[in-house]
N, C-alpha and C positions, 0 to 999 in steps of 0.2 A: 450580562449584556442582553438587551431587550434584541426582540427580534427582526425592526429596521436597522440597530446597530450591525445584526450579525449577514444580513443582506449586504451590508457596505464592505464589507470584509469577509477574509478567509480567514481560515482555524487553520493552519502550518504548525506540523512538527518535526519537518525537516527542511532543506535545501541542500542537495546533493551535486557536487559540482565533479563536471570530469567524468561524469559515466559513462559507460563502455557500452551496458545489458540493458538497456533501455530505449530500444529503440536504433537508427541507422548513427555511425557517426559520434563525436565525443558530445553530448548532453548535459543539461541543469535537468535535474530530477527533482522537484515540488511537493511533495510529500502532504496529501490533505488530511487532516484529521476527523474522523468518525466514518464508522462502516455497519450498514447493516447487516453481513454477515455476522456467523462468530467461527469461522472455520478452526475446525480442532488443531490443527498443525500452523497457527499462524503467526508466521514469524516476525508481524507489527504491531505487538498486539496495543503497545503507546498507541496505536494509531485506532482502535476500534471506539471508545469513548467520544461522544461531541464535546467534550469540554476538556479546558489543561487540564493536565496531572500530575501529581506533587512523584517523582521519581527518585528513590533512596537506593546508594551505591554503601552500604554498610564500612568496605572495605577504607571507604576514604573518611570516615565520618572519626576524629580525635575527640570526641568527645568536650567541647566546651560548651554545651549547653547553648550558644545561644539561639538556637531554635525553638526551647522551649519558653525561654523569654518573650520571643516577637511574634507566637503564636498566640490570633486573640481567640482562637477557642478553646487555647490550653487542650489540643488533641496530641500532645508530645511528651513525652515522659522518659525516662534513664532509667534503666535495670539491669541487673544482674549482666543480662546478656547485651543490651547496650541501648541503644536508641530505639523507642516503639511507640510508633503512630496510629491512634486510636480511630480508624475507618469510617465511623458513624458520625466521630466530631468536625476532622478533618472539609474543609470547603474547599482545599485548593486552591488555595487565595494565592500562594506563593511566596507571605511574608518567610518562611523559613528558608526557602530557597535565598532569598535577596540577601540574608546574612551569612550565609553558611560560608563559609573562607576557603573549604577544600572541594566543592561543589559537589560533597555527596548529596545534597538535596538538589534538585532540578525540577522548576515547573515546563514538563511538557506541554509544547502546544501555544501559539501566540496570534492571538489577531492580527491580521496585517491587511493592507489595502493592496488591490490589482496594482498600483504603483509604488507599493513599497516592494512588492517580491517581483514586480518587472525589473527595478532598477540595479536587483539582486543577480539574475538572472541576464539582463542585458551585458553586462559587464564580460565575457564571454564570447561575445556575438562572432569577433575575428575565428576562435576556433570552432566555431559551428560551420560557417561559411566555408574554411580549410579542409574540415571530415566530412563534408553532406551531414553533419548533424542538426540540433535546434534543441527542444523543449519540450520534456515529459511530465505532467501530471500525473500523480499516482496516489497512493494513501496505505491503510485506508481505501475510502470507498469516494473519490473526487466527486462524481456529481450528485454526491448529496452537496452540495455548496454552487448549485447550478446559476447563480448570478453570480457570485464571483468569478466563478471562473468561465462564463463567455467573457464577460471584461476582461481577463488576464491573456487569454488566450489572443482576444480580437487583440489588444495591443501587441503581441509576440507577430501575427500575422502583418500587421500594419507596419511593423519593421523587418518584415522579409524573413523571419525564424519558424524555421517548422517547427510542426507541431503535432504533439503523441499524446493520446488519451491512454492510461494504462485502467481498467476498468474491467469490475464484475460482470456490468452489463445489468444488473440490478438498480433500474431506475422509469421512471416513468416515461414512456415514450415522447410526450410532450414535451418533458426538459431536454431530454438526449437529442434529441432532432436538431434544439436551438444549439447544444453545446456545439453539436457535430459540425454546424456551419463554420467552426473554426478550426476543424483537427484537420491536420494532413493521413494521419494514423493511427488505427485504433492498434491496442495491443487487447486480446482478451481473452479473460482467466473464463476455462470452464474448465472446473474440478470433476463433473459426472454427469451422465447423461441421463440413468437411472432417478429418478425423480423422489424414490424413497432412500437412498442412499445419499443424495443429494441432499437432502431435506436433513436427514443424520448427522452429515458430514461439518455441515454448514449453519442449519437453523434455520434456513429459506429451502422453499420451491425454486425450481431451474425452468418453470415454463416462463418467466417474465423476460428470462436470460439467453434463452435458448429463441425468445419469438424476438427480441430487441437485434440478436448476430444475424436473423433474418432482414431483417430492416435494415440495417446499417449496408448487409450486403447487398442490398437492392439500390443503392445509393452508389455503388461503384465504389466506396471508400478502402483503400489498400487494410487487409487487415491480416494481424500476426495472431497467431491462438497461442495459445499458450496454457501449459497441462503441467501442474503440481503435480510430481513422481513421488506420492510419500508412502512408504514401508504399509504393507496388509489395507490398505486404502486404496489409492489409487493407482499401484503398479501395476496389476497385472494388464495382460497383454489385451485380453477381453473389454476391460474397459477402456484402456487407448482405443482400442481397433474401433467402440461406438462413437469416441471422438471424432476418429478419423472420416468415419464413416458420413457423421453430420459436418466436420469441415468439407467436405466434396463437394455438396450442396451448395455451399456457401463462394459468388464466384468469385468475390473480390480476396480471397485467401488461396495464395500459394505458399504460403511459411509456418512451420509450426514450431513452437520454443520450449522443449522440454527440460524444466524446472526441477532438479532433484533435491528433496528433503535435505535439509541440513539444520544444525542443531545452536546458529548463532544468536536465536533469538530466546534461547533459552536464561540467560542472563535477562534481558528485557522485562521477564515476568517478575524474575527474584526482586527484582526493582521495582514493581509494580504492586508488591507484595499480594502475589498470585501464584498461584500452582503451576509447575507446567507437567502437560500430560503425554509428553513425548519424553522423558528422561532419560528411557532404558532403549528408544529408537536408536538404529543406525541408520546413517545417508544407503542411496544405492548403490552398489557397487557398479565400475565403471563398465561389466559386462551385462549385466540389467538394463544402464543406456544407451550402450550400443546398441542391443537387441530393440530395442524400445526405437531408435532410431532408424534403424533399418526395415520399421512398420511403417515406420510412417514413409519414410521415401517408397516404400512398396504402392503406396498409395497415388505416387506421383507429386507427393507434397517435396521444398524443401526442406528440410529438418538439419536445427541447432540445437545441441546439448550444452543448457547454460551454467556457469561455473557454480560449484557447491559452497 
């Protein structure tokens, strides 16, 4: 897809309907595809690629071939051990998905127009209105797709639905400004404050991230932080406490949503026919959050520990 096609449209790999964690209230959760992160613990990882992705569930795959039939780069083959997709030949076209009968093949990720995934999303409207909820973007990394989604948004606005940016904060102050004119609320992920730990952790610098949560909050914009709790990373108390320390600053934030590790995206890789480097992690235990919780109300923040 040329790239006035992909201006017209968004890359979606999800629609999430009935969220709870997302934001105030019961939410549609919009799911964008592509992130310039590569965070080590990340549990979307469908979601870091700008382009679909052919998705293989082994478990359901009976073996009738016909994928390696409707494959036209012949990257499909049958062995010993069962179905094996050649990574190099592979285009993601999605011919094998379209035949597959038990849907172990899935092409992640679909173009859509601001008024195909409104009209997804609108459907809902009564229980938004009912919770104080509305409409969250997330990914992925949303505003890399920053014309689609002012359009998607300005239409959620234009029919009374609020509206949540879920965001790294890794984006060019000139797109984020426009995006902003249409968010009710930002949610945003800062992993570290620490810049070489950051840079580790993630594959980016945090000075783009850390100077974008200043901007936003000089804007008045209500905003929720939000802090990835993952094992020998980012638990300890040292580095909450520099979170904490720069959400203070920040005056449009009185909430922060402490995010503990958890191990369900580790299926996602196997499908992705990827490693995952979290195997032998365990979530935090429920006294690690409390304590972690009780930093931050020290601080005068609210604090929620969100479910694992």
């Amino acid at each position: 897809m040329n790239r006035e096609a992909q201006g017209r449209k968004g890359l979606v790999f999800s629609i999430q309907r009935y969220s709870t964690e997302d934001g105030p209230g019961i939410r549609t959760t919009v799911f964008m595809k592509g992130c310039p992160l590569r965070c080590l613990w990340c549990h979307n990882p469908e979601g870091q690629e700008f382009f679909p992705q052919i998705a293989f569930n082994d478990s359901r795959c009976i073996g009738c071939k016909g994928c390696v039939d409707a494959c036209p780069q012949g990257a499909i083959k049958f062995t010993e051990d069962g179905s094996r997709t050649d990574g190099g030949k592979c285009q993601n076209c999605g011919k094998c998905a379209e035949v597959c009968p038990t849907g172990a093949r899935e092409l992640v990720g679909k173009y859509m127009t601001a008024e195909e995934v409104f009209s997804e999303v609108e459907r809902d409207t009564l229980f938004y209105r009912s919770s104080g909820g509305g409409v969250t973007v997330g990914g992925g990394e949303p505003t890399m797709q920053p014309r689609f989604l002012v359009e998607f948004l300005r239409k959620c606005h234009e029919q009374g639905i609020h509206t949540a940016l879920d965001t790294s904060g890794y984006a060019e102050w000139k797109e984020m400004e426009e995006i902003l004119k249409h968010v009710d609320l930002v949610l945003y992920d800062i992993k570290q404050i620490d810049l070489v730990k950051h840079a580790e952790y993630t594959g980016v610098s945090n000075e783009l991230i850390l100077e974008n949560a200043r901007r936003i909050s000089s804007k008045g914009i209500p905003m929720i932080i939000r802090v990835p709790v993952i094992p020998g990373y980012t638990d300890g108390e040292d580095s909450v406490r520099s979170i904490l320390e720069f959400a203070c600053i920040l005056k449009s934030v009185a909430k922060v949503e402490l995010l503990p590790f958890h191990r369900l995206g580790e299926p996602k890789y196997r499908k992705l026919g990827r490693s995952y480097a979290f195997e032998r992690a365990q979530p935090p235990t429920d006294v690690c959050m409390q304590k972690l919780k009780q930093l931050v109300e020290s601080f005068g923040l609210q604090a929620k520990v969100m479910s694992k």
